[in-house]
Backbone as CSV, one residue per row, in Angstrom:
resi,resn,N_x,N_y,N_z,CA_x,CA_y,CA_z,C_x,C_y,C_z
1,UNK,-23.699,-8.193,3.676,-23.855,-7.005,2.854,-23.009,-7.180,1.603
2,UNK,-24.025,-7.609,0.470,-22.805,-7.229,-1.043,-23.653,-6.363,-1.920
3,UNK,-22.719,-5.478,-2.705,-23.005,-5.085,-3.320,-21.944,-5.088,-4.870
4,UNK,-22.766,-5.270,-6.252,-21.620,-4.953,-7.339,-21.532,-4.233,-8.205
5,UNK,-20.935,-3.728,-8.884,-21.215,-3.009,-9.673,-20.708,-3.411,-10.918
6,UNK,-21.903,-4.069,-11.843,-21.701,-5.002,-12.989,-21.096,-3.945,-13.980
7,UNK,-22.232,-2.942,-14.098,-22.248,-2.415,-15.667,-20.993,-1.453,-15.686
8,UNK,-20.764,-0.792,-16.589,-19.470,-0.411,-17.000,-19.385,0.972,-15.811
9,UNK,-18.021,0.912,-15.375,-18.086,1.650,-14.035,-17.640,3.281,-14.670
10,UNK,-19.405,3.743,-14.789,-19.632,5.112,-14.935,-20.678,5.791,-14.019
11,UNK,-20.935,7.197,-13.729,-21.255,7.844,-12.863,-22.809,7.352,-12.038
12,UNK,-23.227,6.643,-12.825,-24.843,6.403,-12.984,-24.411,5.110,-11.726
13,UNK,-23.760,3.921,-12.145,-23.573,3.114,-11.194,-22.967,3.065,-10.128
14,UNK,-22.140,4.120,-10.185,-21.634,4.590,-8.733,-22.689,5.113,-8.127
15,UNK,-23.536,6.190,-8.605,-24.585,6.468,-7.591,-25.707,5.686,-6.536
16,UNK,-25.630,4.171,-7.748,-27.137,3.370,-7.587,-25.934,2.768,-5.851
17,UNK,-24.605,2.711,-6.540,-23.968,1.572,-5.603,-23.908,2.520,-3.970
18,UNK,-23.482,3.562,-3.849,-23.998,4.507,-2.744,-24.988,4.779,-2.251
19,UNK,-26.155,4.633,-3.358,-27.319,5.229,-2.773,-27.720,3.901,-1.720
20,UNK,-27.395,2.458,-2.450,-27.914,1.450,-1.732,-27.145,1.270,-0.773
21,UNK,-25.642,1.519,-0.148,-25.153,1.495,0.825,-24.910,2.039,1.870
22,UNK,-25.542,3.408,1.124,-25.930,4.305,2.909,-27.120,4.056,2.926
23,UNK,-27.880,3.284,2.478,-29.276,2.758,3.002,-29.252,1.528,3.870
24,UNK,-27.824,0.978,3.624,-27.603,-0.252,4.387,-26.966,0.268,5.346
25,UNK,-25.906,0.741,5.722,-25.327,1.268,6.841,-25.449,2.446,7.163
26,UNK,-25.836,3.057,7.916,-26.494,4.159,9.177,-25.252,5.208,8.996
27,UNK,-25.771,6.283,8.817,-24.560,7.444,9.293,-24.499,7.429,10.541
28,UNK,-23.257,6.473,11.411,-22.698,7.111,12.456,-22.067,7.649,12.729
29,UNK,-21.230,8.378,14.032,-20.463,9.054,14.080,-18.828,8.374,14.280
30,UNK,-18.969,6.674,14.843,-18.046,6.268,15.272,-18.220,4.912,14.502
31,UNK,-18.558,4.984,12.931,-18.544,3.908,12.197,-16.495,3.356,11.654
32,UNK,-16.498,2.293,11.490,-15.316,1.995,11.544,-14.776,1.111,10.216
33,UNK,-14.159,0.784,9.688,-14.179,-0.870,8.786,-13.305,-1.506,9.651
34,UNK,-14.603,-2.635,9.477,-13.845,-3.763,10.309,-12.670,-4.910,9.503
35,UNK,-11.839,-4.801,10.546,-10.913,-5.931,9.685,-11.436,-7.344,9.407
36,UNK,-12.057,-7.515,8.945,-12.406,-9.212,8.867,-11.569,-9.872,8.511
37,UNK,-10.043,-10.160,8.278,-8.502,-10.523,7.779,-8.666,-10.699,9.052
38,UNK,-7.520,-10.169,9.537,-6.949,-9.782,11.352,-8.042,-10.657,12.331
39,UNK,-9.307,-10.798,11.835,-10.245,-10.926,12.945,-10.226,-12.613,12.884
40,UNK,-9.895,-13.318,11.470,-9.967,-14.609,11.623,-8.981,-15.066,11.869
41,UNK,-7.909,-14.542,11.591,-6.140,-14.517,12.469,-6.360,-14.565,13.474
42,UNK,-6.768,-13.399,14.372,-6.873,-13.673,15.711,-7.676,-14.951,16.496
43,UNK,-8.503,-14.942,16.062,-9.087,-16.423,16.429,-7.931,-17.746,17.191
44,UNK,-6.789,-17.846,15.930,-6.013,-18.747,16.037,-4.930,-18.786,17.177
45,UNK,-5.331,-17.566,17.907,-3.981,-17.028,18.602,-4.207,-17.423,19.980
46,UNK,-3.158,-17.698,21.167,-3.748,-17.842,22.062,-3.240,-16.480,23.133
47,UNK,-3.993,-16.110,24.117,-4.008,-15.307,24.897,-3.760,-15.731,26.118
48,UNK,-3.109,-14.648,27.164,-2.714,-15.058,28.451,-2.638,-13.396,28.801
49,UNK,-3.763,-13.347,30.043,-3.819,-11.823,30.723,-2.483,-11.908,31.689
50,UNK,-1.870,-10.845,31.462,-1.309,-10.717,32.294,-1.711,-9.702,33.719
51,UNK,-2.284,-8.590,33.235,-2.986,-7.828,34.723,-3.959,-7.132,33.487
52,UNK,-4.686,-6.258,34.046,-5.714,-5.497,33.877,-5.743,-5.293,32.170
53,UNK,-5.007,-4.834,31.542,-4.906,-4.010,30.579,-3.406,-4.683,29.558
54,UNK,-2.927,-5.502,30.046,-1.621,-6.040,29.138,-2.011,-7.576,28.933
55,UNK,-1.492,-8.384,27.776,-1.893,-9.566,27.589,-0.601,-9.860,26.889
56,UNK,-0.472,-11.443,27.005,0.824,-11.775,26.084,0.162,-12.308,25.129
57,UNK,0.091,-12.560,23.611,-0.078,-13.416,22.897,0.930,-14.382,22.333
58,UNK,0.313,-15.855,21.981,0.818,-16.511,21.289,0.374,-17.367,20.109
59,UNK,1.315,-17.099,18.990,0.915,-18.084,17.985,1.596,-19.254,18.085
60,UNK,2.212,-20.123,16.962,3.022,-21.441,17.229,4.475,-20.654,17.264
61,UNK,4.520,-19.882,16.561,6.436,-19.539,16.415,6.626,-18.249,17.721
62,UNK,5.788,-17.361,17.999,6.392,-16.018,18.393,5.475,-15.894,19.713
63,UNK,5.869,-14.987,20.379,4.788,-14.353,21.646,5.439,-12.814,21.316
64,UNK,3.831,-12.187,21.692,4.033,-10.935,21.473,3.235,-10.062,22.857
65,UNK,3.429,-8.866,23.196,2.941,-8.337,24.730,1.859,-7.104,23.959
66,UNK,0.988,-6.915,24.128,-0.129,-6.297,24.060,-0.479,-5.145,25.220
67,UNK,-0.894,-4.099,24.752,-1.274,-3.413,26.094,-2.354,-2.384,25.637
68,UNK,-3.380,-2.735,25.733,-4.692,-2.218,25.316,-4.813,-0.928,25.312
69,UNK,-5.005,-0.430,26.585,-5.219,1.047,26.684,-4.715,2.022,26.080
70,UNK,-2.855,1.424,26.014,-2.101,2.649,25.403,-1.633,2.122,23.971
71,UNK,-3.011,1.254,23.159,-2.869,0.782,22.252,-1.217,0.339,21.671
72,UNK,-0.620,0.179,22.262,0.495,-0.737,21.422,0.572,-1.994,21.937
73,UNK,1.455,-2.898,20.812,1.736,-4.311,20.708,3.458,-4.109,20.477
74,UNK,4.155,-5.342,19.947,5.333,-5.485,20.535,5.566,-5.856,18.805
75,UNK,4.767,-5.937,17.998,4.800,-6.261,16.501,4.672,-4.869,15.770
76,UNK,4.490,-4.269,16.596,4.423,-2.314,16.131,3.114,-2.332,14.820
77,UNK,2.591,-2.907,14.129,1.697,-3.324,13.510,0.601,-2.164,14.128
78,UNK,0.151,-2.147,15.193,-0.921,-1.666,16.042,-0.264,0.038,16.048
79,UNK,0.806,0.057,16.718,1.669,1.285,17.006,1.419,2.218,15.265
80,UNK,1.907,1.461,14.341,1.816,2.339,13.084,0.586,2.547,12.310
81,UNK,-0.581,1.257,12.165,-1.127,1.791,11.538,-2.656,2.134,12.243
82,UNK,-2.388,2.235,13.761,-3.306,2.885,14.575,-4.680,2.062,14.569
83,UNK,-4.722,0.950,13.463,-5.892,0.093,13.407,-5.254,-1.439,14.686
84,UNK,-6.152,-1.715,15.437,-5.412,-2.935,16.147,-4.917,-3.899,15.156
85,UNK,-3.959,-4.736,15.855,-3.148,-5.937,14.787,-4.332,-7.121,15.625
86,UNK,-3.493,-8.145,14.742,-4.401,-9.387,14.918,-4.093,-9.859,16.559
87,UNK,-2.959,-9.682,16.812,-2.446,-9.621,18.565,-3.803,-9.083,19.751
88,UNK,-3.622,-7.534,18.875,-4.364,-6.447,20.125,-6.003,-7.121,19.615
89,UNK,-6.427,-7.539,18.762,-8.067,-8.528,18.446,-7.644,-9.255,19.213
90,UNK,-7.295,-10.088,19.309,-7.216,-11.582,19.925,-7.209,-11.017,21.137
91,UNK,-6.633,-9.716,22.250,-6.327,-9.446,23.303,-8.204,-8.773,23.688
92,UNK,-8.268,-8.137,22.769,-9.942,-7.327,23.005,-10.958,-8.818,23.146
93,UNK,-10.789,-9.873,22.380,-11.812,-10.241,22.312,-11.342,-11.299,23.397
94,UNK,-10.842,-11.857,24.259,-10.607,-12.684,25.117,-11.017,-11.930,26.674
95,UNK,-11.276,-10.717,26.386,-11.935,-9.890,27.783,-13.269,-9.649,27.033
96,UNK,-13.832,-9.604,25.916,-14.875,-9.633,25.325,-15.185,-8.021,25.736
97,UNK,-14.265,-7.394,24.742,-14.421,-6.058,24.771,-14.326,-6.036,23.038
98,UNK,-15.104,-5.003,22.592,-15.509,-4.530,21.014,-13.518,-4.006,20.512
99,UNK,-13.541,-4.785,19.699,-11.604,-4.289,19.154,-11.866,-2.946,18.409
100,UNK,-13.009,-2.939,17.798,-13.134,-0.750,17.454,-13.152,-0.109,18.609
101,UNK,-13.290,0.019,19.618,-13.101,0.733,20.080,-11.350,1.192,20.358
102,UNK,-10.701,0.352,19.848,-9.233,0.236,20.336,-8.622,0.822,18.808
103,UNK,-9.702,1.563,17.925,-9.297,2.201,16.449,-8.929,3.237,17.080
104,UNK,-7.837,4.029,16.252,-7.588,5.917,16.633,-8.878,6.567,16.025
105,UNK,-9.208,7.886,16.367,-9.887,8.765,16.068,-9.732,9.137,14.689
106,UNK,-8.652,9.436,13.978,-8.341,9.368,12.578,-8.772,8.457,11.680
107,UNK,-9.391,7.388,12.060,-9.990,6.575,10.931,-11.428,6.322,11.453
108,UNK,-11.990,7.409,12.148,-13.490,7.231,12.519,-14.611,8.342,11.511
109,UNK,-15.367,7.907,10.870,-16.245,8.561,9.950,-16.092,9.696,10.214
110,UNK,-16.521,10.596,11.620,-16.509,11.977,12.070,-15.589,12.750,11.609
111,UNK,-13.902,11.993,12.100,-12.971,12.825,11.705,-13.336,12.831,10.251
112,UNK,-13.185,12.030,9.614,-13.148,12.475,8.085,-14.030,13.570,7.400
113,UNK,-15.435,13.017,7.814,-16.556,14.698,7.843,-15.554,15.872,8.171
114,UNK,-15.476,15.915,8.975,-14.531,16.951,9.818,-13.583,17.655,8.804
115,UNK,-12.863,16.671,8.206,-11.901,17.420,7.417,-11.981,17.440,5.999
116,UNK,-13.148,17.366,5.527,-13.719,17.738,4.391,-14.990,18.584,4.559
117,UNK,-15.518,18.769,5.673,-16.785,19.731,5.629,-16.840,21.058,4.696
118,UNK,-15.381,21.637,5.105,-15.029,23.003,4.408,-15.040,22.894,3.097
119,UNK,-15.334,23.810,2.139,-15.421,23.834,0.548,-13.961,23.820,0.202
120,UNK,-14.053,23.257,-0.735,-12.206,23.421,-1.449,-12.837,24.452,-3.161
121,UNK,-12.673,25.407,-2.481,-12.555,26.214,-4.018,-11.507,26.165,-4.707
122,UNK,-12.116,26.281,-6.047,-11.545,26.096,-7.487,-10.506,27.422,-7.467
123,UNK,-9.300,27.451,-8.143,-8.573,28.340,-8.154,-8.906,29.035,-9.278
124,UNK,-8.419,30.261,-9.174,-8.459,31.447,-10.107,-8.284,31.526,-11.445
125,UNK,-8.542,32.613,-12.487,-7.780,32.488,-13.281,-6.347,33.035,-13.526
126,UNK,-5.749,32.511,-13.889,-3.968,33.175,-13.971,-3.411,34.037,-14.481
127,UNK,-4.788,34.770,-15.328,-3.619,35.982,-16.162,-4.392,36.864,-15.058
128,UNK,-5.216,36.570,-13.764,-4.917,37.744,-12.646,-5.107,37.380,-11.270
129,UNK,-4.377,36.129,-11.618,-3.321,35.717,-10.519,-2.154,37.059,-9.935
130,UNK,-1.713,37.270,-8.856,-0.433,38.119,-8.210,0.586,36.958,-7.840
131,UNK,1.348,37.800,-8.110,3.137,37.030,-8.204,3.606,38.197,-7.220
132,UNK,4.807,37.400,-6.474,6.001,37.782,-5.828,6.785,38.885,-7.046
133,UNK,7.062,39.971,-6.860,7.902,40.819,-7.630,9.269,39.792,-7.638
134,UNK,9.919,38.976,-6.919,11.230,38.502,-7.634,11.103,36.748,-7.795
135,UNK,9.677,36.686,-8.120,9.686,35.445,-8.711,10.849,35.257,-10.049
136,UNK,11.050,35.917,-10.963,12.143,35.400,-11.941,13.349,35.689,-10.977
137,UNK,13.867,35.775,-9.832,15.067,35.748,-9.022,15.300,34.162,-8.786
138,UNK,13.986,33.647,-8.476,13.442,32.073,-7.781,14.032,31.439,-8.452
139,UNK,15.209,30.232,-8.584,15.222,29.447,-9.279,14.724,27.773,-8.521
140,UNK,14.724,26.896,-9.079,14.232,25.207,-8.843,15.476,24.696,-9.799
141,UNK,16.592,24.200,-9.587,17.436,23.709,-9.591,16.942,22.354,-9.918
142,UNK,17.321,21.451,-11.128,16.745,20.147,-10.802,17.568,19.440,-9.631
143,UNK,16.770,17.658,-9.190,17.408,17.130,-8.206,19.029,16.807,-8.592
144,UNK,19.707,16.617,-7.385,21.263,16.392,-7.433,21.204,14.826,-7.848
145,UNK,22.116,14.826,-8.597,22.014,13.634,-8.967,24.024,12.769,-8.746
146,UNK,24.216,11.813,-8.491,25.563,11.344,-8.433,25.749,10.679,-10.239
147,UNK,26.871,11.064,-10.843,27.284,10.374,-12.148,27.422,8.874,-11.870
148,UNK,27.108,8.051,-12.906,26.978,6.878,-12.929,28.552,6.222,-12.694
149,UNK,28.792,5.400,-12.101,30.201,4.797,-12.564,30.496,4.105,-13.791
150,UNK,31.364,4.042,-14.141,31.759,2.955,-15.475,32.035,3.675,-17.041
151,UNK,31.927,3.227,-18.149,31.506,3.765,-19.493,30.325,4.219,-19.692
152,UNK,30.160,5.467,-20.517,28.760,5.583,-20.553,28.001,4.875,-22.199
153,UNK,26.803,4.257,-21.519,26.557,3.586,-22.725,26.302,4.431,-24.076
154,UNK,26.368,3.361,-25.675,27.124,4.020,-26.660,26.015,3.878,-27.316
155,UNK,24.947,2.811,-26.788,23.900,2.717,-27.754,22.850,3.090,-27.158
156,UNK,21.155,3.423,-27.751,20.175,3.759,-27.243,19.859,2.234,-26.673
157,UNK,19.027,2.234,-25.805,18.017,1.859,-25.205,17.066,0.909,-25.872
158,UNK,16.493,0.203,-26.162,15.113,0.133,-26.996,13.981,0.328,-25.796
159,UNK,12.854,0.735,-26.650,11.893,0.420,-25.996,10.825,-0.679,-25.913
160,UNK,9.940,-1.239,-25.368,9.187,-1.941,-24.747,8.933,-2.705,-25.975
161,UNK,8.250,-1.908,-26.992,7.621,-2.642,-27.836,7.933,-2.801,-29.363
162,UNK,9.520,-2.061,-29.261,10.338,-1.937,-30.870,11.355,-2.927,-30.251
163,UNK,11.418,-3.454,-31.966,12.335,-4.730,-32.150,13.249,-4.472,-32.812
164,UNK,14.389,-5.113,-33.562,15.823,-4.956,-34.356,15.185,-3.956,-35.278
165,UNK,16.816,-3.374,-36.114,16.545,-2.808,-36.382,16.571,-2.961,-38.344
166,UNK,15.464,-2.599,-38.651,15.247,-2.615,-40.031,16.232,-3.126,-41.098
167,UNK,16.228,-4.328,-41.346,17.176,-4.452,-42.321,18.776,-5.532,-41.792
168,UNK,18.340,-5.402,-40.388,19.879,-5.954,-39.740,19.050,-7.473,-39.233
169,UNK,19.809,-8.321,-39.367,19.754,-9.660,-38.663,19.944,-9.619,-37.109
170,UNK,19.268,-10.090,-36.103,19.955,-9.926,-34.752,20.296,-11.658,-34.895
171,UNK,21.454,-11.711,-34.091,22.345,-12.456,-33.746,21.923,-13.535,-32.408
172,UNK,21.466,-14.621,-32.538,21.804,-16.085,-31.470,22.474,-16.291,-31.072
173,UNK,22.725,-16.588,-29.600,23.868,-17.240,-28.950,24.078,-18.165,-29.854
174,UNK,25.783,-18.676,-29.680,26.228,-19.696,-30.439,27.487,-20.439,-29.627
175,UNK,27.389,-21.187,-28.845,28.015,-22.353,-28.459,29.312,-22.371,-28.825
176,UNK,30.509,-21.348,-28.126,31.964,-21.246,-29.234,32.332,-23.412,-28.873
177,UNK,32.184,-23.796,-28.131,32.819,-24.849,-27.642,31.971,-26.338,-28.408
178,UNK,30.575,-26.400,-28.184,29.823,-27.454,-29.638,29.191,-26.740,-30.652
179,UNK,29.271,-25.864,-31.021,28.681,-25.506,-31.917,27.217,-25.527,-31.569
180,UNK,26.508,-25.510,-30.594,24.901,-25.309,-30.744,24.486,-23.809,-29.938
181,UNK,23.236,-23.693,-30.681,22.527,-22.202,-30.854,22.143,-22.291,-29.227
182,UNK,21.579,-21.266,-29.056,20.867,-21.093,-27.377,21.412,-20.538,-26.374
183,UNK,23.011,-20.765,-26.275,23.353,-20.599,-24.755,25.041,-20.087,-25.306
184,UNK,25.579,-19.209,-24.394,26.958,-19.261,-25.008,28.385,-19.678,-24.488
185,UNK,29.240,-20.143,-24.176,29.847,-21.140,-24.235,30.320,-20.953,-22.468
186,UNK,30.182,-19.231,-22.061,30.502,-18.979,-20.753,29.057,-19.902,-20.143
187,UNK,27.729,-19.731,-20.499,27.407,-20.546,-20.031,26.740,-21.946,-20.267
188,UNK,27.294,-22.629,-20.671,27.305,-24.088,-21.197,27.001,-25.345,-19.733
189,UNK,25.850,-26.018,-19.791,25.667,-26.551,-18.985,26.419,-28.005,-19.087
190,UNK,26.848,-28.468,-20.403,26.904,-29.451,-20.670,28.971,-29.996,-20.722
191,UNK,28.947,-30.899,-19.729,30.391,-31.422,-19.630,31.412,-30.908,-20.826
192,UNK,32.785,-30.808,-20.191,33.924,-30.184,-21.043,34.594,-32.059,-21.657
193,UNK,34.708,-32.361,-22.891,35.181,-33.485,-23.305,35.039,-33.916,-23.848
């Protein structure tokens, strides 16, 4: 399945690029993205069941313990981002069980329907908007901040794309010790003699 979107990315080609990809893939309810990364990783890995539902994996440097059901691994990879790691693949597919099914519910098409079905209305206008009677009581304090240590600097800043300043020469390192331009004498690569 490819699809691209050559021409200049405005509303017209986003549509053509959707319209042709839910024509390619099916509204399901338990559609997933598959890792194809993780999935050729796992390949490389080797597996060892330990009972029903736990597996150890190994690559060349590490072994890691797997435990399917209650989806975690020992690389926490699986534990945080609820998608299996390349461990818990390598563990699904050595019992030749589907590794989506071992996705959380939170990254399954449904939920997401789910939590966008509802309309998000546009807010009001503000000159009849209602306020709290002691909103001017409210203050927002900016964040706390700790004072810098040291001197505080005496000169501005420049920015990104302004250079010296009008009229002034800027100044080259100069070599107090041979006399040459480039580098200055604290750091001088070249022998004392």
């Amino acid at each position: 399945l490819a699809f691209a979107v050559v021409d200049a990315e405005n509303g017209a080609s986003w549509k053509w690029f959707f319209r042709g990809l839910s024509q390619k893939i099916p509204d399901a309810s338990d559609l997933v993205f598959k890792l194809v990364s993780r999935l050729g990783a796992a390949m490389l890995l080797n597996v060892y069941q330990v009972d029903r539902s736990e597996f150890e994996v190994k690559d060349e440097t590490m072994k890691f313990v797997v435990e399917l059901e209650k989806r975690h691994c020992t690389c926490n990879v699986f534990d945080i981002d609820k998608i299996p790691c390349i461990h818990a693949i390598a563990a699904a597919k050595h019992i030749k069980r589907d590794e989506n099914r071992f996705v959380d519910a939170s990254h399954l098409t449904e939920t997401w329907a789910k939590a966008y079905a509802e309309s998000i209305h546009p807010g009001g206008e503000l000159s009849t908007s209602t306020y709290p009677e002691n909103i001017d009581e409210l203050s927002c304090p900016p964040p706390a901040t700790k004072k810098k240590s040291g001197r505080p600097p005496t000169k501005r800043k420049r920015s990104v794309g302004e250079f010296g300043v009008p009229g002034s020469k800027s100044q080259s390192h100069k070599c107090s010790r041979y006399g040459t331009g480039g580098h200055k004498k604290i750091t001088c690569q070249r022998p004392i003699g």
